[in-house]
C-alpha positions in Angstrom: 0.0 0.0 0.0 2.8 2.1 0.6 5.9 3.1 -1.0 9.4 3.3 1.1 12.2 5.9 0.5 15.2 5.0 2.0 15.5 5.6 6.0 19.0 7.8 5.7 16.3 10.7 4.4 15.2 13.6 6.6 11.0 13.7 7.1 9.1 15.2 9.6 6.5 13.2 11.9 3.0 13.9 11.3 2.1 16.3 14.1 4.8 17.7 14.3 5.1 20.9 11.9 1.4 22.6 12.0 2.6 24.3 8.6 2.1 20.5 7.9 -1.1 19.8 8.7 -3.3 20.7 5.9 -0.8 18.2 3.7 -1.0 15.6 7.2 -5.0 15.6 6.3 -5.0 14.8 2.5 -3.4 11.4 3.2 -3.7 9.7 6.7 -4.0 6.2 8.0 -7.6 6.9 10.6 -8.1 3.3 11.1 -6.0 0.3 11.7 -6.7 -3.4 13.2 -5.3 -6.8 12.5 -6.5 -9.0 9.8 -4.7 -12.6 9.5 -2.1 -11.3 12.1 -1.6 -8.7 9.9 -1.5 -5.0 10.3 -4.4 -3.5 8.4 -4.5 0.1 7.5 -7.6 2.2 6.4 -6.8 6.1 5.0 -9.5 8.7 4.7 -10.0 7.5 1.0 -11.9 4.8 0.1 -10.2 2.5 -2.5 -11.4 -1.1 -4.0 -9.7 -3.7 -1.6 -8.2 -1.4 0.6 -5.2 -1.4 -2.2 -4.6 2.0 -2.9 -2.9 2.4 -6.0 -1.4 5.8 -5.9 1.5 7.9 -4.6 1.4 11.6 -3.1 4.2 14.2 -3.4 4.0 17.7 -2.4 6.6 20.1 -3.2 6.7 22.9 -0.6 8.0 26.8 -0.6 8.2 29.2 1.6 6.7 27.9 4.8 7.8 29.4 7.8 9.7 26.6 9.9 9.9 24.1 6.6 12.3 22.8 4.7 11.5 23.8 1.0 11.8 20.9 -1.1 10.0 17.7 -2.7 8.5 15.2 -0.1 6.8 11.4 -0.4 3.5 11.7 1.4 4.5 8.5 3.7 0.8 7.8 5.5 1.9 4.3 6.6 4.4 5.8 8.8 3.1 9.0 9.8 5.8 11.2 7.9 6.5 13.4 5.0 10.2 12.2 3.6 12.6 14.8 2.1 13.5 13.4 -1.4 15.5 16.7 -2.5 15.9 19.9 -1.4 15.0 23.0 -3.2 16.4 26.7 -4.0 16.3 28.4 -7.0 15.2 25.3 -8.7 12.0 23.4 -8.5 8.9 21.8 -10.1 8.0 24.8 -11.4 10.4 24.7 -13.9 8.5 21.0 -15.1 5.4 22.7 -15.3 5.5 25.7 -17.2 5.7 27.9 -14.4 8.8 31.2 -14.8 8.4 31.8 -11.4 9.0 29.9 -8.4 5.7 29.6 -6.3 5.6 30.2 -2.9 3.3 27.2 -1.2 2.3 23.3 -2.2 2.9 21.4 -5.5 1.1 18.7 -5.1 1.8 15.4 -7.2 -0.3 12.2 -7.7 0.7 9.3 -9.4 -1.3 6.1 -10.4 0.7 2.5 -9.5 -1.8 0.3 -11.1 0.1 -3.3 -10.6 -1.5 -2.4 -6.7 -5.1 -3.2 -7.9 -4.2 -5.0 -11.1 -2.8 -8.2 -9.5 -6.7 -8.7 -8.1 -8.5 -6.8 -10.2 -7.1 -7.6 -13.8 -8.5 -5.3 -16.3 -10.6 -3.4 -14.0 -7.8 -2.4 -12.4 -7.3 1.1 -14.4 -11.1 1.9 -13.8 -10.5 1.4 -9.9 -7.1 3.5 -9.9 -8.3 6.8 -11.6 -11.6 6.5 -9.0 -9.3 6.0 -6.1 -6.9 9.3 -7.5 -10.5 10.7 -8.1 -11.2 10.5 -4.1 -7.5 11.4 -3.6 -7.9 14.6 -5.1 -11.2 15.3 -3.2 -9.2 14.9 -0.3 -6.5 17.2 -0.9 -9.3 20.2 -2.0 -11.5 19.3 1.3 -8.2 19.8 3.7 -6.7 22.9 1.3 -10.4 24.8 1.8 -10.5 23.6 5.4 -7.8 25.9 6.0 -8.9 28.9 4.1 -6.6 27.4 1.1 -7.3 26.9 -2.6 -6.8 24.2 -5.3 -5.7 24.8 -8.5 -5.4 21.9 -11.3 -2.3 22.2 -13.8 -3.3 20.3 -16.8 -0.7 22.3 -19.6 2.6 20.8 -18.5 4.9 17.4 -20.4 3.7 14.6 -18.4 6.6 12.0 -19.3 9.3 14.7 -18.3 7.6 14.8 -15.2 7.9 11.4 -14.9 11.3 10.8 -15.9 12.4 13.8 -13.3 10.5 12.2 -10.9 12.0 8.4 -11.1 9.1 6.9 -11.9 10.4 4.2 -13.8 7.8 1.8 -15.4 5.6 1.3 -12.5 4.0 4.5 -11.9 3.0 7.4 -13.9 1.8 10.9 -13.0 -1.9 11.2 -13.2 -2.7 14.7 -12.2 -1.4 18.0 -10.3 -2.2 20.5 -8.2 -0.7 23.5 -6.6 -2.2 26.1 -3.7 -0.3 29.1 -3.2 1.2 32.0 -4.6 3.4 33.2 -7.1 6.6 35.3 -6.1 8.7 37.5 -8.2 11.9 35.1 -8.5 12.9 33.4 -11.3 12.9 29.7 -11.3 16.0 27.0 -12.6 15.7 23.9 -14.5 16.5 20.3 -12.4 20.6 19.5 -12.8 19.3 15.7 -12.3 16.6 13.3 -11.6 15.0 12.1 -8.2 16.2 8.6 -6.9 14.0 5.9 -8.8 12.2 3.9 -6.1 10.0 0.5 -6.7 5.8 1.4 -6.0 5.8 -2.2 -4.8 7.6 -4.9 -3.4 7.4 -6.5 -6.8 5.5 -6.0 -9.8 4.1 -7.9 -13.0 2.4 -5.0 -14.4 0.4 -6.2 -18.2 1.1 -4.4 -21.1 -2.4 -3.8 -21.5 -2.5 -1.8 -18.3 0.7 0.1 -18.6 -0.4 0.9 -22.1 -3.6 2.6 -20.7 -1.7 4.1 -17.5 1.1 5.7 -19.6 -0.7 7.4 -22.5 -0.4 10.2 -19.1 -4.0 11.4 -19.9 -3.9 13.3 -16.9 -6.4 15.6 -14.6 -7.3 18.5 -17.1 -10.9 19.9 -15.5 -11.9 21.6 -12.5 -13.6 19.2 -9.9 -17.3 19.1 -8.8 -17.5 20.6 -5.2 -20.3 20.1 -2.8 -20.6 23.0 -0.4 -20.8 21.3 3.4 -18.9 22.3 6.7 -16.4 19.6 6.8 -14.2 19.7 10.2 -11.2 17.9 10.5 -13.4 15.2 12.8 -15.1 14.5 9.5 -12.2 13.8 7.9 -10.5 11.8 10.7 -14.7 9.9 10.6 -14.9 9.1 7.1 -16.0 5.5 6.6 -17.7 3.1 3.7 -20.9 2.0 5.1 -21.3 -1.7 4.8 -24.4 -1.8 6.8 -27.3 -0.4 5.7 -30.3 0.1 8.6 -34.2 -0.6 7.2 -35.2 2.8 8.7 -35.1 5.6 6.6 -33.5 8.6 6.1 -34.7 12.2 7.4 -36.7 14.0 4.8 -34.6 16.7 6.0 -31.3 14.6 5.1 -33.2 13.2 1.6 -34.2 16.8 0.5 -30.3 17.7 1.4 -28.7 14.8 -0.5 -31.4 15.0 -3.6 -30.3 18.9 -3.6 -26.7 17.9 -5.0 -28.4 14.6 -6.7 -30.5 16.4 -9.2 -28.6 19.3 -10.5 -26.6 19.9 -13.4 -22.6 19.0 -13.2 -21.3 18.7 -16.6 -19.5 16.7 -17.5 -20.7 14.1 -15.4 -24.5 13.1 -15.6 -26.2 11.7 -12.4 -29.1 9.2 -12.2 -30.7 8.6 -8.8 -32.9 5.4 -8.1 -34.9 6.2 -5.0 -35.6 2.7 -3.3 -37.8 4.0 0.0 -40.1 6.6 -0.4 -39.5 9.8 1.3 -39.5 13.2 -0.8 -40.0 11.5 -3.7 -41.8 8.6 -5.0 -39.5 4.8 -5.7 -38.4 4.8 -9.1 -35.7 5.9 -11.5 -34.7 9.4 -11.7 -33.0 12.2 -14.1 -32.7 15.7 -13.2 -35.8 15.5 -10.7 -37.6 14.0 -13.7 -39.4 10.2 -13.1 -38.1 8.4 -15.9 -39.7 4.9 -14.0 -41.4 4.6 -11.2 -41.0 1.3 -9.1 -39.3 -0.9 -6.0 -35.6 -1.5 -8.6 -34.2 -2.5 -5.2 -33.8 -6.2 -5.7 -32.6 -5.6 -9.3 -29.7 -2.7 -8.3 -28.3 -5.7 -6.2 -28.0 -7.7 -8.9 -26.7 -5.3 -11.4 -24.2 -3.8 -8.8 -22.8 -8.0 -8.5 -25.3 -9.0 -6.0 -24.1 -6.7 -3.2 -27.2 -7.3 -0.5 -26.3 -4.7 1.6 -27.2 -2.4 -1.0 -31.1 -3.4 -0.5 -31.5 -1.3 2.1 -30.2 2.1 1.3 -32.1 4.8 0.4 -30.6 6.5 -2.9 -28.4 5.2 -5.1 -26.6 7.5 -7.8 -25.3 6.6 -11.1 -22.3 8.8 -12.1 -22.1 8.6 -16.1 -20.3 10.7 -19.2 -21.0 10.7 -22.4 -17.1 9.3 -23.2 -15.4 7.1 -21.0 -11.5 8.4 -19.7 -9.6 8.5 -17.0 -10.1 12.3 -16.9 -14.0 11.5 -16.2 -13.2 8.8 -13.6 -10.9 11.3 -11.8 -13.5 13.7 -11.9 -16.2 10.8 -10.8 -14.2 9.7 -8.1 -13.3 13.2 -6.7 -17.2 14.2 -6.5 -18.3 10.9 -4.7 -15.7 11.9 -2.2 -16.9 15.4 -1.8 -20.8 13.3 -1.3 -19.0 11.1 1.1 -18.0 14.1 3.4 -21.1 15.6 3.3 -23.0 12.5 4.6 -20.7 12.4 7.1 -21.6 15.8 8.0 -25.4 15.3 7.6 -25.2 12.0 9.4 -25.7 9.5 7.2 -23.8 6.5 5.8 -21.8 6.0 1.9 -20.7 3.8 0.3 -19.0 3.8 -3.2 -19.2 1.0 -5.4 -17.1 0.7 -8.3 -18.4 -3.0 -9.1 -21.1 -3.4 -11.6 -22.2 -4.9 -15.1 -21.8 -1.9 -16.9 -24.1 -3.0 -20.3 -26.7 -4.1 -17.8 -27.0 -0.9 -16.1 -26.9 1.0 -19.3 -29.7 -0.9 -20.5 -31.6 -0.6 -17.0 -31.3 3.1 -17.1 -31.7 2.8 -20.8 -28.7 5.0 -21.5 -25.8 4.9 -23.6 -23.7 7.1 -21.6 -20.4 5.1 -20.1 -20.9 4.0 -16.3 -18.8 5.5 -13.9 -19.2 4.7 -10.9 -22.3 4.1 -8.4 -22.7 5.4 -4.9 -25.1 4.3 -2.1 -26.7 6.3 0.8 -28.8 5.3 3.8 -28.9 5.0 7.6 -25.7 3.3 8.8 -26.9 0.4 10.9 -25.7 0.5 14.4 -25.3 -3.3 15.7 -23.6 -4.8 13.0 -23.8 -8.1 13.7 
């Protein structure tokens, strides 16, 4: 899940800067138990398997009290590691920047071999929705404190991955930056960063790296969901497995059907409705009934019979009229903001990136490309 620099590098501990803390809360481990004697980590992303198939570096600037450089987001070990300090050089210089900027660079890569060695050709689908949610993240903690995100798209993706050390593992799959832009001139890298395995080992496909390093990377602005996320919310945010037979609030429904039926090009949004509440059961578009019905028993089987779906309330259908990793990133990234806000609102998620995708278009009869589907209810309490 994690990759590892090498030990002789300088980091700082996670709590221990809090010029730190708004990178500490993009990535952090907010759950951990054994399974089969072994440790097992959870993050404050959701991701298929718990595999996590992506890397976080953040360059940072002129922080009061920090080191400027280029750090690996470490969140297995609670540290940011210093892969190479920074001057008059810097990232900027990669990204079409003249001037150095005085704040975060963030940089996400995809390792796909993570999720492709259980996932096969799903794999890619499941990495750019896990990036997706990564990205969400980093936005929610940047405007948590009073920061914005800003989403470079016009830069050479493969020198940023040979400067980088990538290898033929990982690939850059979007960037970010939040700060400002000072007067001073910015110089070109005199060398590469330390290349550094993803993985312990990896047996990657052609098919997969083919897909992964065409470096279609983020290009568009994220959907954002306007709700008072604390840092508690963060720290809180779980997938609901569990689904209560109760139903939601029509206060909480009218809430969650306020972001559910509005326009967010490019992404499209169905919502099947399986208790009634504010509206009737049935299939919906843009608060328009396309079908009206109990589709409970048959959104378990299209969603690979995943019974604890029966009982939710809503279930959304993100869609796009072309089907790219840009639009999964941008899928992935809006379920997260959803997520947060049912956190905040009190109710449970869950995003499910399993489905027959030609079955679902035919039961929404649509020929828009799936997404991904996400699930809201009451979180049951006893669990057992």
């Amino acid at each position: 899940m994690f990759k590892h620099y090498p030990s002789f590098l300088f980091r700082y501990k996670y709590g221990e800067n809090p010029a730190l803390l708004p990178i500490e809360l993009c990535r952090i481990v907010t759950s951990t138990h054994n399974s089969a004697n072994q440790p097992y980590m959870q993050l404050n992303t959701p991701s298929a398997g718990n595999l996590h198939p992506l890397e976080l570096y953040v360059q940072i600037r002129g922080i009061k009290g920090v080191l400027s450089g280029i750090y690996h987001v470490n969140a297995g070990e609670d540290v940011l590691v210093l892969i190479k300090e920074i001057e008059s050089d810097g990232l900027e210089s990669l990204l079409g920047m003249q001037k150095r900027m005085n704040g975060f660079i963030f940089v996400l890569s995809s390792v796909a071999f993570r999720a492709e060695w259980k996932y096969a050709k799903r794999a890619v689908r499941y990495c750019y929705l896990d990036i997706g949610h990564q990205i969400g993240a980093i936005d929610t903690s940047l405007r948590l404190h009073g920061q914005e995100m800003t989403i470079l798209s016009d830069f050479d993706a493969e020198a940023l991955n040979e400067f980088m050390g990538f290898g033929a593992d990982e690939f850059v799959a979007a960037v970010m930056t939040s700060g400002v832009m000072s007067s001073k001139s910015v110089q070109n890298f005199k060398q590469n960063l330390m290349h550094v395995c993803p993985s312990d080992y990896s047996e990657l496909s052609d098919y997969t790296r083919e897909l992964v390093a065409k470096c279609e990377i983020l290009k568009s602005d994220i959907i954002k969901v306007a709700s008072k996320v604390q840092e508690s919310d963060i720290l809180k945010r779980r997938s609901s497995r569990f689904f209560d037979t109760e139903a939601l609030s029509q206060t909480q429904q009218k809430h969650l059907l306020s972001h559910l039926s509005q326009e967010h090009y490019p992404l499209s949004c169905f919502t099947i409705v399986l208790k009634d509440g504010v509206l009737k059961r049935g299939v919906y578009r843009n608060k328009i009934l396309l079908k009206e019905g109990d589709f409970s028993q048959q959104i378990v089987s299209l969603l690979v019979d995943q019974s604890f779906v029966k009982n939710a309330d809503i279930i959304t259908v993100l869609c796009s009229k072309y089907f790219s990793s840009n639009k999964l990133m941008q899928a992935g990234a809006f379920g997260h903001a959803l997520y947060l806000d049912a956190q905040v609102n009190g109710f449970g998620c869950s995003g499910i990136g399993a489905f027959y995708d030609k079955k679902m278009q035919d039961f929404l009869a649509t020929d828009e490309c799936i997404l991904y589907v996400l699930a809201f209810g009451v979180e049951k309490k006893d669990k057992k």
